[in-house]
C-alpha positions as CSV (number, residue, x, y, z in Angstrom):
1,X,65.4,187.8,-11.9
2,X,66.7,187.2,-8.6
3,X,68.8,184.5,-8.2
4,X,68.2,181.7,-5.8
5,X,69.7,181.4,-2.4
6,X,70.7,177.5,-2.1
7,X,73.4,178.0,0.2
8,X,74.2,180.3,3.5
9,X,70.8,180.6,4.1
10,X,70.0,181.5,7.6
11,X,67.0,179.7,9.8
12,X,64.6,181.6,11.3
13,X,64.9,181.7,15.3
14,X,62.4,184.3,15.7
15,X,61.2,184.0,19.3
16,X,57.7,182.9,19.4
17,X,57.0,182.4,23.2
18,X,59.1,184.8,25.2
19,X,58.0,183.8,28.4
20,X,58.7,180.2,28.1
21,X,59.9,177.9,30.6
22,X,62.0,174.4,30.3
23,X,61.8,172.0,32.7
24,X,64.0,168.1,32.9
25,X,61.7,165.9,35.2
26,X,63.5,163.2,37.3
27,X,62.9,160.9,39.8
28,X,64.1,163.2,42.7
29,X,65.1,166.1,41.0
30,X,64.0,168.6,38.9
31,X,65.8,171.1,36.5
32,X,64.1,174.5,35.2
33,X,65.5,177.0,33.0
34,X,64.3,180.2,32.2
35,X,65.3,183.0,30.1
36,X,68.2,184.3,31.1
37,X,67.4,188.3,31.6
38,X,64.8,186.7,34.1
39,X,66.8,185.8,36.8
40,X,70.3,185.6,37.7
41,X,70.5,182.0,38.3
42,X,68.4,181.5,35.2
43,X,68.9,177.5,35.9
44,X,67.2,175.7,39.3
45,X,67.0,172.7,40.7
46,X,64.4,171.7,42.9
47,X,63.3,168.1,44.5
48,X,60.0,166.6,43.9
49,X,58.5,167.2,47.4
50,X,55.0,168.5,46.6
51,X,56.6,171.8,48.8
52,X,59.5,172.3,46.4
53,X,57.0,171.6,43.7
54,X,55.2,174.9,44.5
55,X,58.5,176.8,45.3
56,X,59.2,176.0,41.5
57,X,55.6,177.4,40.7
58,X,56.4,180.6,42.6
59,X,59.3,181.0,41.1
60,X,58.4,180.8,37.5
61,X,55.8,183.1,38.4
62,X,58.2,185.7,39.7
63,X,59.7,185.4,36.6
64,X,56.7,186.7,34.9
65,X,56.9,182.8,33.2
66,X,53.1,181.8,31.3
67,X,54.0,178.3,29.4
68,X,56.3,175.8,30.6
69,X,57.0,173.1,28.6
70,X,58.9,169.7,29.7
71,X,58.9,165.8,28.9
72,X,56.7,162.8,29.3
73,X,59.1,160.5,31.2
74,X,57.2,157.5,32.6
75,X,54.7,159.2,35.3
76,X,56.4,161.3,36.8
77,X,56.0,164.5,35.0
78,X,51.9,164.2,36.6
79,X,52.9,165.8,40.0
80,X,54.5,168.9,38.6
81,X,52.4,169.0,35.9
82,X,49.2,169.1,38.1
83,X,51.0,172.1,40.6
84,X,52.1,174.1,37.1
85,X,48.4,173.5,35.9
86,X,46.9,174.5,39.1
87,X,48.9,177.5,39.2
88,X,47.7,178.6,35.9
89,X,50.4,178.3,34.0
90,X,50.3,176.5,30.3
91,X,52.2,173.1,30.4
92,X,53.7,171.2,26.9
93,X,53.7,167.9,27.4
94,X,55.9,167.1,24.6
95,X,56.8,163.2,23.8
96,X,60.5,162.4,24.4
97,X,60.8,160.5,21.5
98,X,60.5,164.1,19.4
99,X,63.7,165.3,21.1
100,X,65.6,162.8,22.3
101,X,67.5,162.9,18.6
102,X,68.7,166.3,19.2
103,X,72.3,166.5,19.5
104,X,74.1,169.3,22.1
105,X,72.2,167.8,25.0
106,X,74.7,166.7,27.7
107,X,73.8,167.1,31.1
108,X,70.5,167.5,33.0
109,X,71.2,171.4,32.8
110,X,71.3,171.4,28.7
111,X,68.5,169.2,28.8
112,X,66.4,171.7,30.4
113,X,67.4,174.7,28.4
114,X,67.1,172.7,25.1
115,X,63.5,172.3,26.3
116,X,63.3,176.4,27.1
117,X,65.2,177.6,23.6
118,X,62.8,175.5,21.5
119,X,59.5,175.8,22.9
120,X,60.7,179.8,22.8
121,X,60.8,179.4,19.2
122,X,57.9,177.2,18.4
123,X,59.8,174.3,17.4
124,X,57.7,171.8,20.4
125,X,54.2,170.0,19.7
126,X,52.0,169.9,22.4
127,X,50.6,166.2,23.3
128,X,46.9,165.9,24.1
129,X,45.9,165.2,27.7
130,X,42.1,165.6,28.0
131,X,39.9,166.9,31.0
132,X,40.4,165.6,34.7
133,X,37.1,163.6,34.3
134,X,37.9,161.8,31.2
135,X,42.2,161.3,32.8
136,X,40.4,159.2,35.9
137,X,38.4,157.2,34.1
138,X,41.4,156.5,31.8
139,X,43.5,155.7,34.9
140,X,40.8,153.3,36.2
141,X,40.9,151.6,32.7
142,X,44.3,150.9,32.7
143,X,44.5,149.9,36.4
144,X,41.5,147.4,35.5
145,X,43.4,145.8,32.4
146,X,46.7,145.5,34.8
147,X,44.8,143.7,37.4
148,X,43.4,141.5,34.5
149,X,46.6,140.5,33.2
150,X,47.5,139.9,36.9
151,X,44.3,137.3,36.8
152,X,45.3,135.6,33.9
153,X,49.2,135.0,35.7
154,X,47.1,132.7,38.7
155,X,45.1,131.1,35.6
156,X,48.6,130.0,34.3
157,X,49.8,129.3,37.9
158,X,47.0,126.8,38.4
159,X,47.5,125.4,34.8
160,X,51.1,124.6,35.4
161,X,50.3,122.7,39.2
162,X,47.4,120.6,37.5
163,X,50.0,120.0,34.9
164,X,52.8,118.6,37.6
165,X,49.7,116.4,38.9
166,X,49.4,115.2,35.8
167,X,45.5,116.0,35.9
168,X,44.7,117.1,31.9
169,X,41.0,118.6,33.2
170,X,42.2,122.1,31.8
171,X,43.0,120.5,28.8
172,X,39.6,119.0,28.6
173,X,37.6,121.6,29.4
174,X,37.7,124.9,27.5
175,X,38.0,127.2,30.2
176,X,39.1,126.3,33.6
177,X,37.8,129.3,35.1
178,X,34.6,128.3,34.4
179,X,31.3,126.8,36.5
180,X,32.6,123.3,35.5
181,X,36.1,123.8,36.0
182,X,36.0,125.7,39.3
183,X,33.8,123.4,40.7
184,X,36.1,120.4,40.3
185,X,39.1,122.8,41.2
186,X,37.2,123.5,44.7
187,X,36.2,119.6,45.3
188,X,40.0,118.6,44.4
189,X,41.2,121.4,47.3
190,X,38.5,119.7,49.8
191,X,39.7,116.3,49.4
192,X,37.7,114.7,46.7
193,X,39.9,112.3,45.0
194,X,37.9,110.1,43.1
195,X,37.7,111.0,38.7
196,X,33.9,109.8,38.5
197,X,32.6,111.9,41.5
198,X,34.5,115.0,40.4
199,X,33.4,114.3,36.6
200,X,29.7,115.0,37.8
201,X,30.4,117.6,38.6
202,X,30.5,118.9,35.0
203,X,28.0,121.0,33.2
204,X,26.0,119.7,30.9
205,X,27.2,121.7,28.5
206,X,30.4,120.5,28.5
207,X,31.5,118.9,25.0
208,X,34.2,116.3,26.0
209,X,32.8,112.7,27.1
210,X,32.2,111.5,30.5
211,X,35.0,109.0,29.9
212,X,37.6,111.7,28.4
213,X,36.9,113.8,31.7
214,X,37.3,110.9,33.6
215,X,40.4,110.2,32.5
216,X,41.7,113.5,33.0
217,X,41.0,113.6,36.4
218,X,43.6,110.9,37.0
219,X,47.1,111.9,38.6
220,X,49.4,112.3,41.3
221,X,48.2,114.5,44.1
222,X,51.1,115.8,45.5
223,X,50.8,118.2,48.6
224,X,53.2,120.9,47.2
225,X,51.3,120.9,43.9
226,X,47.8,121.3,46.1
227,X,49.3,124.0,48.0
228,X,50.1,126.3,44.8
229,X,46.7,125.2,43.2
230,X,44.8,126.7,46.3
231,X,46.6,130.3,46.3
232,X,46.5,130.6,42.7
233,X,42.8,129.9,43.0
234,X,42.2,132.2,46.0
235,X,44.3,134.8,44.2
236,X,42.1,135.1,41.1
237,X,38.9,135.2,42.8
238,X,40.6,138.3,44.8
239,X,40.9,139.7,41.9
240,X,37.7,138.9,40.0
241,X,36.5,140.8,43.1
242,X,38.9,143.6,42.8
243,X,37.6,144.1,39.2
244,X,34.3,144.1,40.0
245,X,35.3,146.7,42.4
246,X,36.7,148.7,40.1
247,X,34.4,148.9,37.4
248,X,31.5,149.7,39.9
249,X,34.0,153.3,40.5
250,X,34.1,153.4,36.9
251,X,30.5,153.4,36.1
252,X,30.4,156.0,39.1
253,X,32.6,158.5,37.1
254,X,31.0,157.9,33.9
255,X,27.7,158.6,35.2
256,X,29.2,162.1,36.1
257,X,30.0,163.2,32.6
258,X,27.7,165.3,30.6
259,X,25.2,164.1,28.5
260,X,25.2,164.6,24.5
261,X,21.5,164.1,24.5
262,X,18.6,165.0,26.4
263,X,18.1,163.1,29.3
264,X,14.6,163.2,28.8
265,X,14.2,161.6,26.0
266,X,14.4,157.5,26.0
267,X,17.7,156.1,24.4
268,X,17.1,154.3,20.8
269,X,17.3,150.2,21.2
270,X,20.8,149.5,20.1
271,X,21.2,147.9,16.8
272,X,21.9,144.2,16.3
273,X,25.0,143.2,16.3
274,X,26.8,141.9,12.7
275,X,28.0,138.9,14.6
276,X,27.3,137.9,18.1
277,X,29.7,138.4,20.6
278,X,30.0,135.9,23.4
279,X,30.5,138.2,26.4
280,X,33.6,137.4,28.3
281,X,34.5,136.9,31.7
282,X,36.8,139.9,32.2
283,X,34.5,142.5,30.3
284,X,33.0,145.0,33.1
285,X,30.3,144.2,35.3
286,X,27.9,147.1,33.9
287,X,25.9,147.9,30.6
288,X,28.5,150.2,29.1
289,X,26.7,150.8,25.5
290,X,23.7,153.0,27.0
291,X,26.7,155.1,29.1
292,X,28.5,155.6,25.8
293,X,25.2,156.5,24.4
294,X,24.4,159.3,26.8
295,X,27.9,160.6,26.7
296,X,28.8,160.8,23.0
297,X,25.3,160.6,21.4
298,X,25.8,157.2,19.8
299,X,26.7,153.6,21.3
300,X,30.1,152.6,20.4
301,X,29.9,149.4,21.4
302,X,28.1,148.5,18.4
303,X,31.2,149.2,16.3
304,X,33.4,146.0,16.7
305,X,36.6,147.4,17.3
306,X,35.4,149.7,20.4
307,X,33.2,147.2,21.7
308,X,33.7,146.9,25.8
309,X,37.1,145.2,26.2
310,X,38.7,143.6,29.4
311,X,41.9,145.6,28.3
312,X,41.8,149.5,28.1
313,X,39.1,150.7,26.2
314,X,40.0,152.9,23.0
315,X,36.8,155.4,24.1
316,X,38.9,157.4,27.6
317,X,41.5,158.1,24.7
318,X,39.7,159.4,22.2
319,X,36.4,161.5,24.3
320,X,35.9,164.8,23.4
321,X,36.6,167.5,25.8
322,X,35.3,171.2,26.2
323,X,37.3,173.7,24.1
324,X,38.8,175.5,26.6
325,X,41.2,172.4,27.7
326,X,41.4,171.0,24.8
327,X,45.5,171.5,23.6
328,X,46.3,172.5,20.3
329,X,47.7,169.8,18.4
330,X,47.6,168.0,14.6
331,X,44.8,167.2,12.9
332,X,42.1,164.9,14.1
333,X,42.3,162.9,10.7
334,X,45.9,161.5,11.9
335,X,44.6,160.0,15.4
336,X,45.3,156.7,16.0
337,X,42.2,156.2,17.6
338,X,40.5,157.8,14.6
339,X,42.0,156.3,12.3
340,X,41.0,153.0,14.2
341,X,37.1,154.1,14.9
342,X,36.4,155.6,11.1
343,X,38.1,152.0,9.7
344,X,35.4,150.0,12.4
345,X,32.5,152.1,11.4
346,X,33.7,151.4,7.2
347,X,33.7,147.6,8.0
348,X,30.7,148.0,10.5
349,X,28.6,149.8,8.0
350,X,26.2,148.4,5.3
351,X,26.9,148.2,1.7
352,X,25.7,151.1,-0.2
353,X,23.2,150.5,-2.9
354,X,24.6,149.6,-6.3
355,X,24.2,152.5,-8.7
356,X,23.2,152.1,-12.2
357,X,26.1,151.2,-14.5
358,X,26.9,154.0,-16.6
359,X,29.0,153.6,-20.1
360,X,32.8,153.5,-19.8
361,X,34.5,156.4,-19.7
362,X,38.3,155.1,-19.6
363,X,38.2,155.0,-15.7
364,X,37.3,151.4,-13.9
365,X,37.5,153.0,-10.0
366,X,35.2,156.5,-9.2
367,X,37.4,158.7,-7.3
368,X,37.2,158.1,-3.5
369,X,34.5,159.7,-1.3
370,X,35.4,161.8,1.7
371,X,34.5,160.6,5.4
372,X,31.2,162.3,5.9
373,X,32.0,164.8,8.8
374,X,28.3,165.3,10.2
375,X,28.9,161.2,11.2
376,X,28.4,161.2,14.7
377,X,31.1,158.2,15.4
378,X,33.3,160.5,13.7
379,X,32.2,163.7,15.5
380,X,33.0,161.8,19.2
381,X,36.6,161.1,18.0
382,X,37.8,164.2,17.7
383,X,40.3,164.1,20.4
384,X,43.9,163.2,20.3
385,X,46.0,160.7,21.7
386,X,49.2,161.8,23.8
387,X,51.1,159.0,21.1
388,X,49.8,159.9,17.6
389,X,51.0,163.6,17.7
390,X,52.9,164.9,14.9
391,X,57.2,165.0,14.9
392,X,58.1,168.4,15.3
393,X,60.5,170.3,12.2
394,X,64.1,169.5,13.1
395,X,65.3,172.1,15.4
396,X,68.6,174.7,14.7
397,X,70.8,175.0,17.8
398,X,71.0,177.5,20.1
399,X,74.1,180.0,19.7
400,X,76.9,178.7,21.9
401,X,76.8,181.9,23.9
402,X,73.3,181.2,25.3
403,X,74.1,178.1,26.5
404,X,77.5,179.2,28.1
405,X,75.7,182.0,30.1
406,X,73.0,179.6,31.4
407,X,74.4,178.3,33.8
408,X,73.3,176.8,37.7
């Protein structure tokens, strides 16, 4: 019987890509590392110009370099990442977060060759980034949900001067963005002054009393409270119009992706809704559930989670891509948006038939039933997120000696 090794025992650094690259992406400058039987200044620097950018992609491929792998610091890692890409060399995005706990990293230098030494070994996990199509409708998304934030600032602005006149209309009515309330808002800014003629100009709809809306149209009508009421209001209609803008580009891209089914055949009517959804002001300006149809095979709108929001969608995230992008990563089960979609459709979903009681047996639960993988919610979810990947294993430290001969 052998006997156990608990202590002195030696991690494997067995090196798993030899012709790895380690990059530190900055603001202005960038650090590389290579091996260092590669080159004899096996550190660079280089600046972000897109020229230096393809100096650095020469240069890695001089030295005979096929995967690079460097961090995901704010935005600019897309520059070089797009150059390296085009170049055909294989990028690791890895998160920060999954090596910013590992200790030996001083400079901008070490930083770089920490990145080189463990992607060598196989110690980094590659975040997902999905095709070009799917990353510029994703950029539109989140451009579109900034700009409706933005909105919703002048929505406060004009709140807070109706609130310095004292005039309680956008407490009355429920939204002041609406036909009533931006009808009275432009009839304040021409000079209408008087509460009864600006209180017919409510909707019928409106639930408040004639008298409670008169009231509320009382107050001081100061010129520097006018002033900030009418470039609040011109603001958010520039934006309502920049929105609308920008979804009109988005349905333009989505209309470019391939279609899951044939585009012969006629879509299915979508289901009925389990509860009616108002639609909302900031939600896009196009019929997204037939798009989502064509592209994945089955509307996601109709699950309440994905339905179209103002904000990002979860659907850019989580679209399946062709197999030759798509990066190796963890499972597909541990997606957030997965996770997120497969708990939608559970809620979503009917209640299954009862089943004929049987005679105890001891056990008051039957065992839990796995997620059906020919579901085609499921099947469109595939991909992963760039924020859900898995922590890497901790990571041994380089020998001393490496690091001291790596040098700029």
């Amino acid at each position: 019987m052998q006997k156990r090794q608990s202590k002195n025992q030696v991690l494997s650094t067995e090196c798993i890509e030899a012709n790895a690259a380690g990059i530190d992406v900055g603001a202005t400058e960038i650090y590389v590392a290579v091996p260092p039987d590669r080159d004899q200044r096996p550190v660079r620097s280089f600046a972000t110009f897109t020229e230096d950018l393809r100096a650095m992609a020469a240069w890695l491929a001089q030295c005979r370099i096929t995967t690079v792998a460097m961090e995901s610091t704010g935005v600019y890692w897309i520059p070089p990442y797009e150059i390296l890409e085009a170049a055909g060399l294989r990028v690791c995005l890895v998160n920060s977060k999954h090596v910013k706990h590992v200790p030996g990293r001083k400079t901008d230098v070490q930083d770089c060759q920490w990145l080189q030494y463990l992607h060598s070994v196989g110690l980094l996990d590659p975040s997902f980034r999905p095709d070009a199509e799917i990353c510029a409708i994703r950029s539109l998304s989140r451009h579109r949900a900034s700009l409706v934030e933005t909105a919703a600032m002048h929505v406060q602005h004009m709140h807070k001067a109706l609130t310095q006149m004292n005039l309680q209309i956008h407490n009355v009515l429920s939204d002041i963005t609406g036909l009533s309330g931006l009808c009275i808002l432009d009839a304040i800014l021409e000079g209408e002054r008087s509460p009864t003629r600006l209180a017919e100009l409510c909707h019928g709809s409106v639930r408040s009393s004639r008298e409670i809306v008169v009231k509320s149209l009382v107050g001081n009508y100061r010129s520097e409270h006018l002033f900030t009421l009418k470039q609040s209001l011109a603001a958010y209609r520039s934006y309502q119009k920049l929105m609308a803008e920008c979804d009109l580009e988005i349905e333009r891209l989505m209309r470019q992706l391939n279609s899951k089914i044939d585009p012969d055949r006629k879509l299915p009517a979508s289901a009925p809704r389990l509860r009616s959804l108002k639609r909302r002001k900031n939600q896009f300006h196009f019929e997204m559930g037939p798009e989502l149809n064509r592209i994945f095979g089955v509307d996601l709108t109709q699950i309440p989670a994905s339905a179209p929001s103002p904000r990002t969608p979860c659907w850019p995230r989580s679209a399946p891509t062709s197999a030759a992008s798509t990066t190796p990563g963890p499972s597909p089960a541990g997606s957030a948006c997965a996770r997120s979609i497969r708990k939608a459709a559970a809620k979503s979903s009917p209640p299954a038939p009862a089943e004929p009681t049987a005679a105890p047996t001891g056990h008051c639960e039957s065992p839990p039933k796995p997620w059906p993988a020919a579901n085609p919610i499921w099947a469109a979810s595939t991909a992963e997120c760039a924020d859900a990947s898995e922590h890497p294993r901790p990571s041994p430290q380089p020998p001393t000696n490496w690091l001291a001969s790596s040098t700029t």
